[in-house]
Structure formats: structure tokens, C-alpha cells
C-alpha positions in Angstrom: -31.9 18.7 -10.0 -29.2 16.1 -10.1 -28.7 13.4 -7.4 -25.2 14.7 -7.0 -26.9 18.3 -5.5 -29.4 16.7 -3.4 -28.4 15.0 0.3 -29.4 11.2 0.5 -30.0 9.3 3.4 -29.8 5.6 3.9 -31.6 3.7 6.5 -30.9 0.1 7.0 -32.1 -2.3 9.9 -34.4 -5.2 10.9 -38.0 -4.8 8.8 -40.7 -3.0 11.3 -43.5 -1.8 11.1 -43.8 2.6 10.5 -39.9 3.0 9.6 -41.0 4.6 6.6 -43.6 6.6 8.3 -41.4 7.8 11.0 -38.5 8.9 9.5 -40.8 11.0 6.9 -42.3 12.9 9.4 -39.2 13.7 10.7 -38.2 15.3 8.1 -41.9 16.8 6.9 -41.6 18.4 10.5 -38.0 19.9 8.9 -39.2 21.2 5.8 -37.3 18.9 3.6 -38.3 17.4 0.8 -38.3 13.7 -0.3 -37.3 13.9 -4.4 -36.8 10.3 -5.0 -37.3 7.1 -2.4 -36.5 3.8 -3.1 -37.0 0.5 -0.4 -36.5 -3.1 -0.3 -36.6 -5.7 2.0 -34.2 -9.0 2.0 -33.4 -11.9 4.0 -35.5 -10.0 7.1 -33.2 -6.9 6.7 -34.7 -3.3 5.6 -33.0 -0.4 3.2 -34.3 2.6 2.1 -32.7 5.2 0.1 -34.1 8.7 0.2 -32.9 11.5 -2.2 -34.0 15.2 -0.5 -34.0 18.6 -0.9 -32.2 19.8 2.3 -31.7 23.9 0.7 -34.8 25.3 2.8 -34.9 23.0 6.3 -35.2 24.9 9.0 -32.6 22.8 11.0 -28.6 23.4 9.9 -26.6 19.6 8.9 -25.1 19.0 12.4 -29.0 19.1 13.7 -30.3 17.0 11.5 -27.6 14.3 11.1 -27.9 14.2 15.3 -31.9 14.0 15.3 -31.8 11.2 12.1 -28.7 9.4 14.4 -31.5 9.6 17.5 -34.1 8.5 15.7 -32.0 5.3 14.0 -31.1 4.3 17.6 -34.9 4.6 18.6 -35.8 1.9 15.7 -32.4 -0.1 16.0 -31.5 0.8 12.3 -28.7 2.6 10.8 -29.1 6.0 9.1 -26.2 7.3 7.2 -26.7 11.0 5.8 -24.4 12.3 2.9 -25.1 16.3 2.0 -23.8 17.4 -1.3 -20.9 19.4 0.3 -19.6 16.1 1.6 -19.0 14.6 -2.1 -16.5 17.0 -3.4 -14.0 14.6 -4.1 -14.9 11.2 -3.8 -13.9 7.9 -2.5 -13.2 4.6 -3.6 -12.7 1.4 -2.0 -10.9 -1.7 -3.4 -11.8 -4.7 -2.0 -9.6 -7.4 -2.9 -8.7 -11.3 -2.1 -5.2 -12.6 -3.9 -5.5 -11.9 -7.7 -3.8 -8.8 -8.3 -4.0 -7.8 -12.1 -7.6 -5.5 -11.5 -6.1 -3.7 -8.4 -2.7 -3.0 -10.4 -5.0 -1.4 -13.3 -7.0 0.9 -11.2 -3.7 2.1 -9.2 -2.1 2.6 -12.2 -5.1 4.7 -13.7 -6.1 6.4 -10.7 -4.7 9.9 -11.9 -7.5 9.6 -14.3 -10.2 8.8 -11.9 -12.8 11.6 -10.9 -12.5 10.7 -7.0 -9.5 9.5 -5.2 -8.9 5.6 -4.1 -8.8 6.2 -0.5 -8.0 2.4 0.9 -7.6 -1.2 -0.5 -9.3 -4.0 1.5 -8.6 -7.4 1.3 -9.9 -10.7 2.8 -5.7 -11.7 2.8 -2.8 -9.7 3.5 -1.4 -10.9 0.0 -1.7 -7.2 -1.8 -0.4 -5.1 1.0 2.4 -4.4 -0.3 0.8 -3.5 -3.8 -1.2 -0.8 -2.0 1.9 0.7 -0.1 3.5 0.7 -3.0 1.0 3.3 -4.1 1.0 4.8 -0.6 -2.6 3.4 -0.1 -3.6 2.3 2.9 -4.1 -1.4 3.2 -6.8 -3.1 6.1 -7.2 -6.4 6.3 -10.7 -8.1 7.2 -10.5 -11.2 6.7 -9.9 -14.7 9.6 -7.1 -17.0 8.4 -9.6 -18.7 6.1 -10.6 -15.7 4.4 -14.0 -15.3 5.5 -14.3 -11.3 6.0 -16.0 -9.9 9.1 -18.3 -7.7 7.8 -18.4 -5.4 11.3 -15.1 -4.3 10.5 -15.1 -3.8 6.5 -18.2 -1.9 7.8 -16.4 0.0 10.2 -13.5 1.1 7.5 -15.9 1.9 4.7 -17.3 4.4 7.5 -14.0 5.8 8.5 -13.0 7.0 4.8 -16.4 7.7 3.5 -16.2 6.4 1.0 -18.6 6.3 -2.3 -18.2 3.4 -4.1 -16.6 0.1 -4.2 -14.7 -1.6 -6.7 -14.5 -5.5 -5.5 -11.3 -6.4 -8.3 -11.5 -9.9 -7.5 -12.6 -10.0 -4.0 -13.8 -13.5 -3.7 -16.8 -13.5 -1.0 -19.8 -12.5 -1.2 -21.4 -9.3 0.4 -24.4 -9.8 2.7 -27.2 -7.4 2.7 -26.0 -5.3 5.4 -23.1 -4.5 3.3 -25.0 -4.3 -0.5 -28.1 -1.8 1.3 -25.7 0.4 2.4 -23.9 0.7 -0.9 -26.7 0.2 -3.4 -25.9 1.4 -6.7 -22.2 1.8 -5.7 -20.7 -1.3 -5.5 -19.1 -2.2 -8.6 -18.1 -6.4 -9.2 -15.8 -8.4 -12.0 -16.9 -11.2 -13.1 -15.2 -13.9 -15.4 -18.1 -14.4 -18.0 -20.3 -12.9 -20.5 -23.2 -12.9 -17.6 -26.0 -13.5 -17.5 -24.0 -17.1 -18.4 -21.7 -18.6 -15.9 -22.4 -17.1 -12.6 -21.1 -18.2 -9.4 -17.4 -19.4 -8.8 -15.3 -21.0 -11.5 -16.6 -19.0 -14.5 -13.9 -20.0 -16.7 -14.3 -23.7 -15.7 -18.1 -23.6 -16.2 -17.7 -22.1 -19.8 -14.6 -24.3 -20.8 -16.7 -27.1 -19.5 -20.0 -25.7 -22.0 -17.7 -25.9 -25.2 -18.3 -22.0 -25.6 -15.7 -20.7 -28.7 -16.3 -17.4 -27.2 -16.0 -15.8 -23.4 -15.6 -13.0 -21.5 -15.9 -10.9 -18.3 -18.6 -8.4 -17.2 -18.7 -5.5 -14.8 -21.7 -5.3 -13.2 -23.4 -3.5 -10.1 -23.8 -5.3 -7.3 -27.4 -6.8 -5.9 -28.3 -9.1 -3.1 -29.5 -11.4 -6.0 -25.3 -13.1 -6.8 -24.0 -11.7 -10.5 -27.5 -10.7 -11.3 -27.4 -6.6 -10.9 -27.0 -4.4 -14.2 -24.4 -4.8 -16.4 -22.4 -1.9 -17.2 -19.5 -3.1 -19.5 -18.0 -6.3 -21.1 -15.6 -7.8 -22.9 -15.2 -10.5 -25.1 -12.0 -13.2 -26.5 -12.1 -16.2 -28.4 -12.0 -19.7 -27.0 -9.5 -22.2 -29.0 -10.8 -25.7 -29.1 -7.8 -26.8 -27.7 -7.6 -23.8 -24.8 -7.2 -24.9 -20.9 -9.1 -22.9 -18.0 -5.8 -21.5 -17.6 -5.4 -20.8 -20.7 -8.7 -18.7 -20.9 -8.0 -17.4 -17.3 -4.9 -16.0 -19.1 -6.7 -14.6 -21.9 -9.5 -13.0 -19.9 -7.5 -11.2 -16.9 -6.3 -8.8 -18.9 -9.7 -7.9 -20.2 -11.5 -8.2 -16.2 -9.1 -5.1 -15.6 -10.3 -3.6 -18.4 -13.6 -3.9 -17.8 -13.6 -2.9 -13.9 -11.8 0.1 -14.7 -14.2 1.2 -17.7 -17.3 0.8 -15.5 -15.3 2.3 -12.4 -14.9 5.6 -15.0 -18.6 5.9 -16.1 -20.0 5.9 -12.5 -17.4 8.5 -11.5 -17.9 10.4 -14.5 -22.1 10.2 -14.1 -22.5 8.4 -17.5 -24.1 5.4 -16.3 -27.4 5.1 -14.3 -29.7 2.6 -13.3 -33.4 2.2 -14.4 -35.6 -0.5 -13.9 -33.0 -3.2 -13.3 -30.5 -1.8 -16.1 -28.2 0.2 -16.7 -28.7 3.1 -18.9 -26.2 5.5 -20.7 -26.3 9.4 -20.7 -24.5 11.9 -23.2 -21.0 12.4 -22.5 -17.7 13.3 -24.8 -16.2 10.6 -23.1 -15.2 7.4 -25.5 -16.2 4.3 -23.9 -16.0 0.5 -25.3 -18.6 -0.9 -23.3 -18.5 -4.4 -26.1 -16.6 -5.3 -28.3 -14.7 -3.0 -31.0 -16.2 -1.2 -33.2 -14.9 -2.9 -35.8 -16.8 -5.7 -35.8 -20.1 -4.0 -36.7 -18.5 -4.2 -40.7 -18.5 -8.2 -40.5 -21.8 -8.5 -38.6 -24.6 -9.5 -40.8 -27.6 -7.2 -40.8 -29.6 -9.7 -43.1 -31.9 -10.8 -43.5 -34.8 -10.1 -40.6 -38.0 -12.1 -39.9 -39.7 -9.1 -41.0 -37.9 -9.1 -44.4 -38.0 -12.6 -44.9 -41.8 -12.6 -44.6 -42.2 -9.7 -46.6 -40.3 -10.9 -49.7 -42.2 -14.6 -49.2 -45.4 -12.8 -49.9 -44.0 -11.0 -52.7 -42.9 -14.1 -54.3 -46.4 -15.4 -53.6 -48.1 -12.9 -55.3 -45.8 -12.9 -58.4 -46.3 -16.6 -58.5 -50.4 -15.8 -58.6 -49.8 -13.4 -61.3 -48.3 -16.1 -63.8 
């Protein structure tokens, strides 16, 4: 069974002792069963995601949404519940700052997307009037310096349910009250080939390295900054003589690329994640994911340490012949 038929639940909180235990005897007591858990603990704050098989409780949705709410307020965490019948068409969030080019690009595409972008958020007002333009509507969350109140971007993820988010340049970084809720759903751009350059001023840091190539990554989001699984990059030459602005220039074009490629394969299903990557399934879709295919042709494929070796000891032995 797919995780798109079975109803997860996501509890998130202040570690205690028995969470775990408690809320899976509630739902032992309800004839569900658990298919797939998965908890971690970070910076003294719990999540657990639970995968279930709600088909044969003996308790309809609205009863066991309101017993899982009274049991959250009982342990002072938060339990979200999402049944399958709830993810018929779903949501996306696009949390921005100032830069506009990655927003623009998913607008644009969005008659393409397999869910509909339900609200842009920013940590400025700047791109309001982008998302009107589209007849999105826009919430701003951020103070006059831009820090973001998480409460509130909280609070308006809640109100349009929404399943994933696409942060297209949304400079701040997510706590984990935020990234617990949303594991596995939040979707970041960064300017660099990652696992090089992380942190702010990407383009800066690999100008500053000498690098004659760079890029951009999309990557899921983790509590660990620009480390979660990569899904998709691109790639551009570096000129020797190239400013950061310069490569900013050259590498926009290719961050909305990228955002919008990774924002297709978790919409479309073709992208999980195992074991700290991400892995890709069978689909008739055409994806980039690198660079063109184009280069294989003028990529060496010789020789290999295993070749080399084996054609040294070949030469040996002919040598021991004469």
C-alpha cells in the first residue's frame, strides 16, 4: 500500500517520557494499524511520524482526530492527522524573502503542477504584488527586520493545509518546530553544487574557492542547515574573470529550474527518501536531475583503477615471459 492511501499522523512537542507508548495504545485500542513510524529528537523538541492503516478502526475520522487532539493537549504536543481523502488535490506553500526569479517560475508553471499553490509567504511584503498578480494570496510573517514569527507561518500553513513547501529563496532558517511538522515536505534552493558552499553567500564562498564550475541544488529540508537529500542540480561554468554577480546572474536562472524540477518529482511521487537520500522510482516523466545528457559523449570512461592494475600485471607477466 502506498503512503498516499494510508492516513499519517504527526506528533511534535517537548521530549517525554511514554509519548510513543501512549499514543500507540490509543490507537491499538482503535484497531488501527501502525505501517511505517519514524521519530527524532532535536534541540529538546520531539517528532514522530506515523503512517497507518485507518480502513478497519472501529472509530469514524471526526472521533479519532478529536481523541488524538485530547490526547496532544494531555502531553502538551501537537498531533496533526491527514486521512487519504484529505490529499485529493494538494497544496503548496511558497515561502519567499525579496528575490523573485524562483517564485515567478513556479507561478508560471503551476498549470503543470499535480496540486495547486495555495498561498505565497514572505518574510517582506516585496512580492505581494507578484502573488496577486496570479490571484494568490500573499501573508506576510516577517518584523521589519525580516525575522519571521514562526507562530504565525505556523498558523497559515494550518489554515490552507497545505502539503509541501517550496522556500524559492526564503532567506531564514526554519526551526524545528517548523521542519518536524513538514518532514520530507519542505523543499529548499540553494546557490551551490552542495554538499560545497553551504550557509549564506554561496556564490561568494565559491568565487572566493577559485571554482571554474558552480551550481545550485534543490534539496529537502533537515534540521541539520543544507544537509537533507539532494533531489536535483544544476551546473554553469565559472569564467576566470566572472564577479559574484556575475555568477549570481548565471546561476538564477538555473535555482528556478532546479526548484521547480524537484517541486514536480515530489508531486508527481518520483522521488523518495531512504536512508538520508533521495531515491528515484519509474515514471514516463523526463527529468534532468544533472547536467545534459550530452555530456556523457565527452566524459572519459577510462581508464579505472581496476583496469589499470589489470593491464600492469599483464605487462608484468609478458615482461617474465621474455
Amino acid at each position: 500500500m502506498s503512503s498516499r492511501e494510508l492516513t499519517e499522523i504527526t506528533v511534535v512537542g517537548n521530549d517525554d517520557t511514554g509519548l510513543v507508548a501512549r499514543v500507540t495504545t490509543l490507537l491499538f485500542e482503535r484497531d488501527i494499524n501502525i505501517e511505517d513510524v519514524d521519530q527524532a529528537v532535536r534541540d529538546g523538541i520531539f517528532r514522530m511520524t506515523m503512517l497507518v492503516e485507518t480502513s478497519e478502526m472501529t472509530v469514524d475520522e471526526h472521533r479519532l482526530r478529536r481523541d488524538l487532539s485530547a490526547l496532544g493537549d494531555d502531553l502538551s504536543v501537537d498531533v496533526r492527522v491527514r486521512f487519504p481523502s484529505e490529499r485529493d488535490t494538494r497544496q503548496v506553500a511558497v515561502l519567499v524573502t525579496k528575490e523573485s526569479h524562483c517564485l515567478q517560475r513556479l507561478l508560471s508553471a503551476r498549470s503543470e503542477l499535480d496540486a495547486e499553490i495555495g498561498v505565497v509567504i514572505g518574510n517582506h511584503d516585496d512580492l505581494e504584488s507578484v502573488a496577486e498578480r496570479h490571484g494568490i494570496p500573499f501573508h506576510d510573517v516577517g518584523d521589519e527586520n525580516g525575522s519571521h514569527d514562526e507562530e504565525q507561518l505556523l498558523s497559515v500553513l494550518d489554515d490552507y493545509d497545505i502539503d509541501l513547501l517550496a522556500l524559492a529563496r526564503f532567506m531564514r532558517i526554519l526551526s524545528p518546530e517548523v521542519v518536524f511538522r513538514y518532514e520530507g515536505r519542505i523543499i529548499n534552493i540553494h546557490p551551490s553544487l552542495l554538499p560545497a558552499f553551504p550557509g549564506a553567500k554561496a556564490y561568494r564562498q565559491a568565487k572566493e574557492a577559485g571554482v571554474r564550475v558552480a551550481g545550485v541544488t534543490a534539496h529537502y529540508v533537515t534540521t541539520d542547515l543544507d544537509q537533507g537529500p539532494i533531489v536535483t542540480q544544476r551546473v554553469f561554468n565559472v569564467p576566470d574573470d566572472a564577479t559574484v554577480e556575475e555568477m549570481r546572474e548565471r546561476g538564477q536562472p538555473l535555482e528556478a529550474d532546479a526548484l521547480l524540477e524537484a517541486v514536480r518529482l515530489h508531486l508527481n511521487d518520483d522521488v523518495s527518501i531512504r536512508r538520508g537520500r533521495t531515491e528515484l522510482g519509474d515514471s514516463e516523466e523526463s527529468y534532468s536531475l544533472g547536467m545534459p545528457t550530452e555530456l556523457d559523449e565527452v566524459t572519459p570512461d577510462g581508464p579505472v583503477d581496476g583496469d589499470t592494475v589489470g593491464d600492469l600485471v599483464a605487462d608484468s607477466v609478458a615482461e617474465s615471459d621474455d
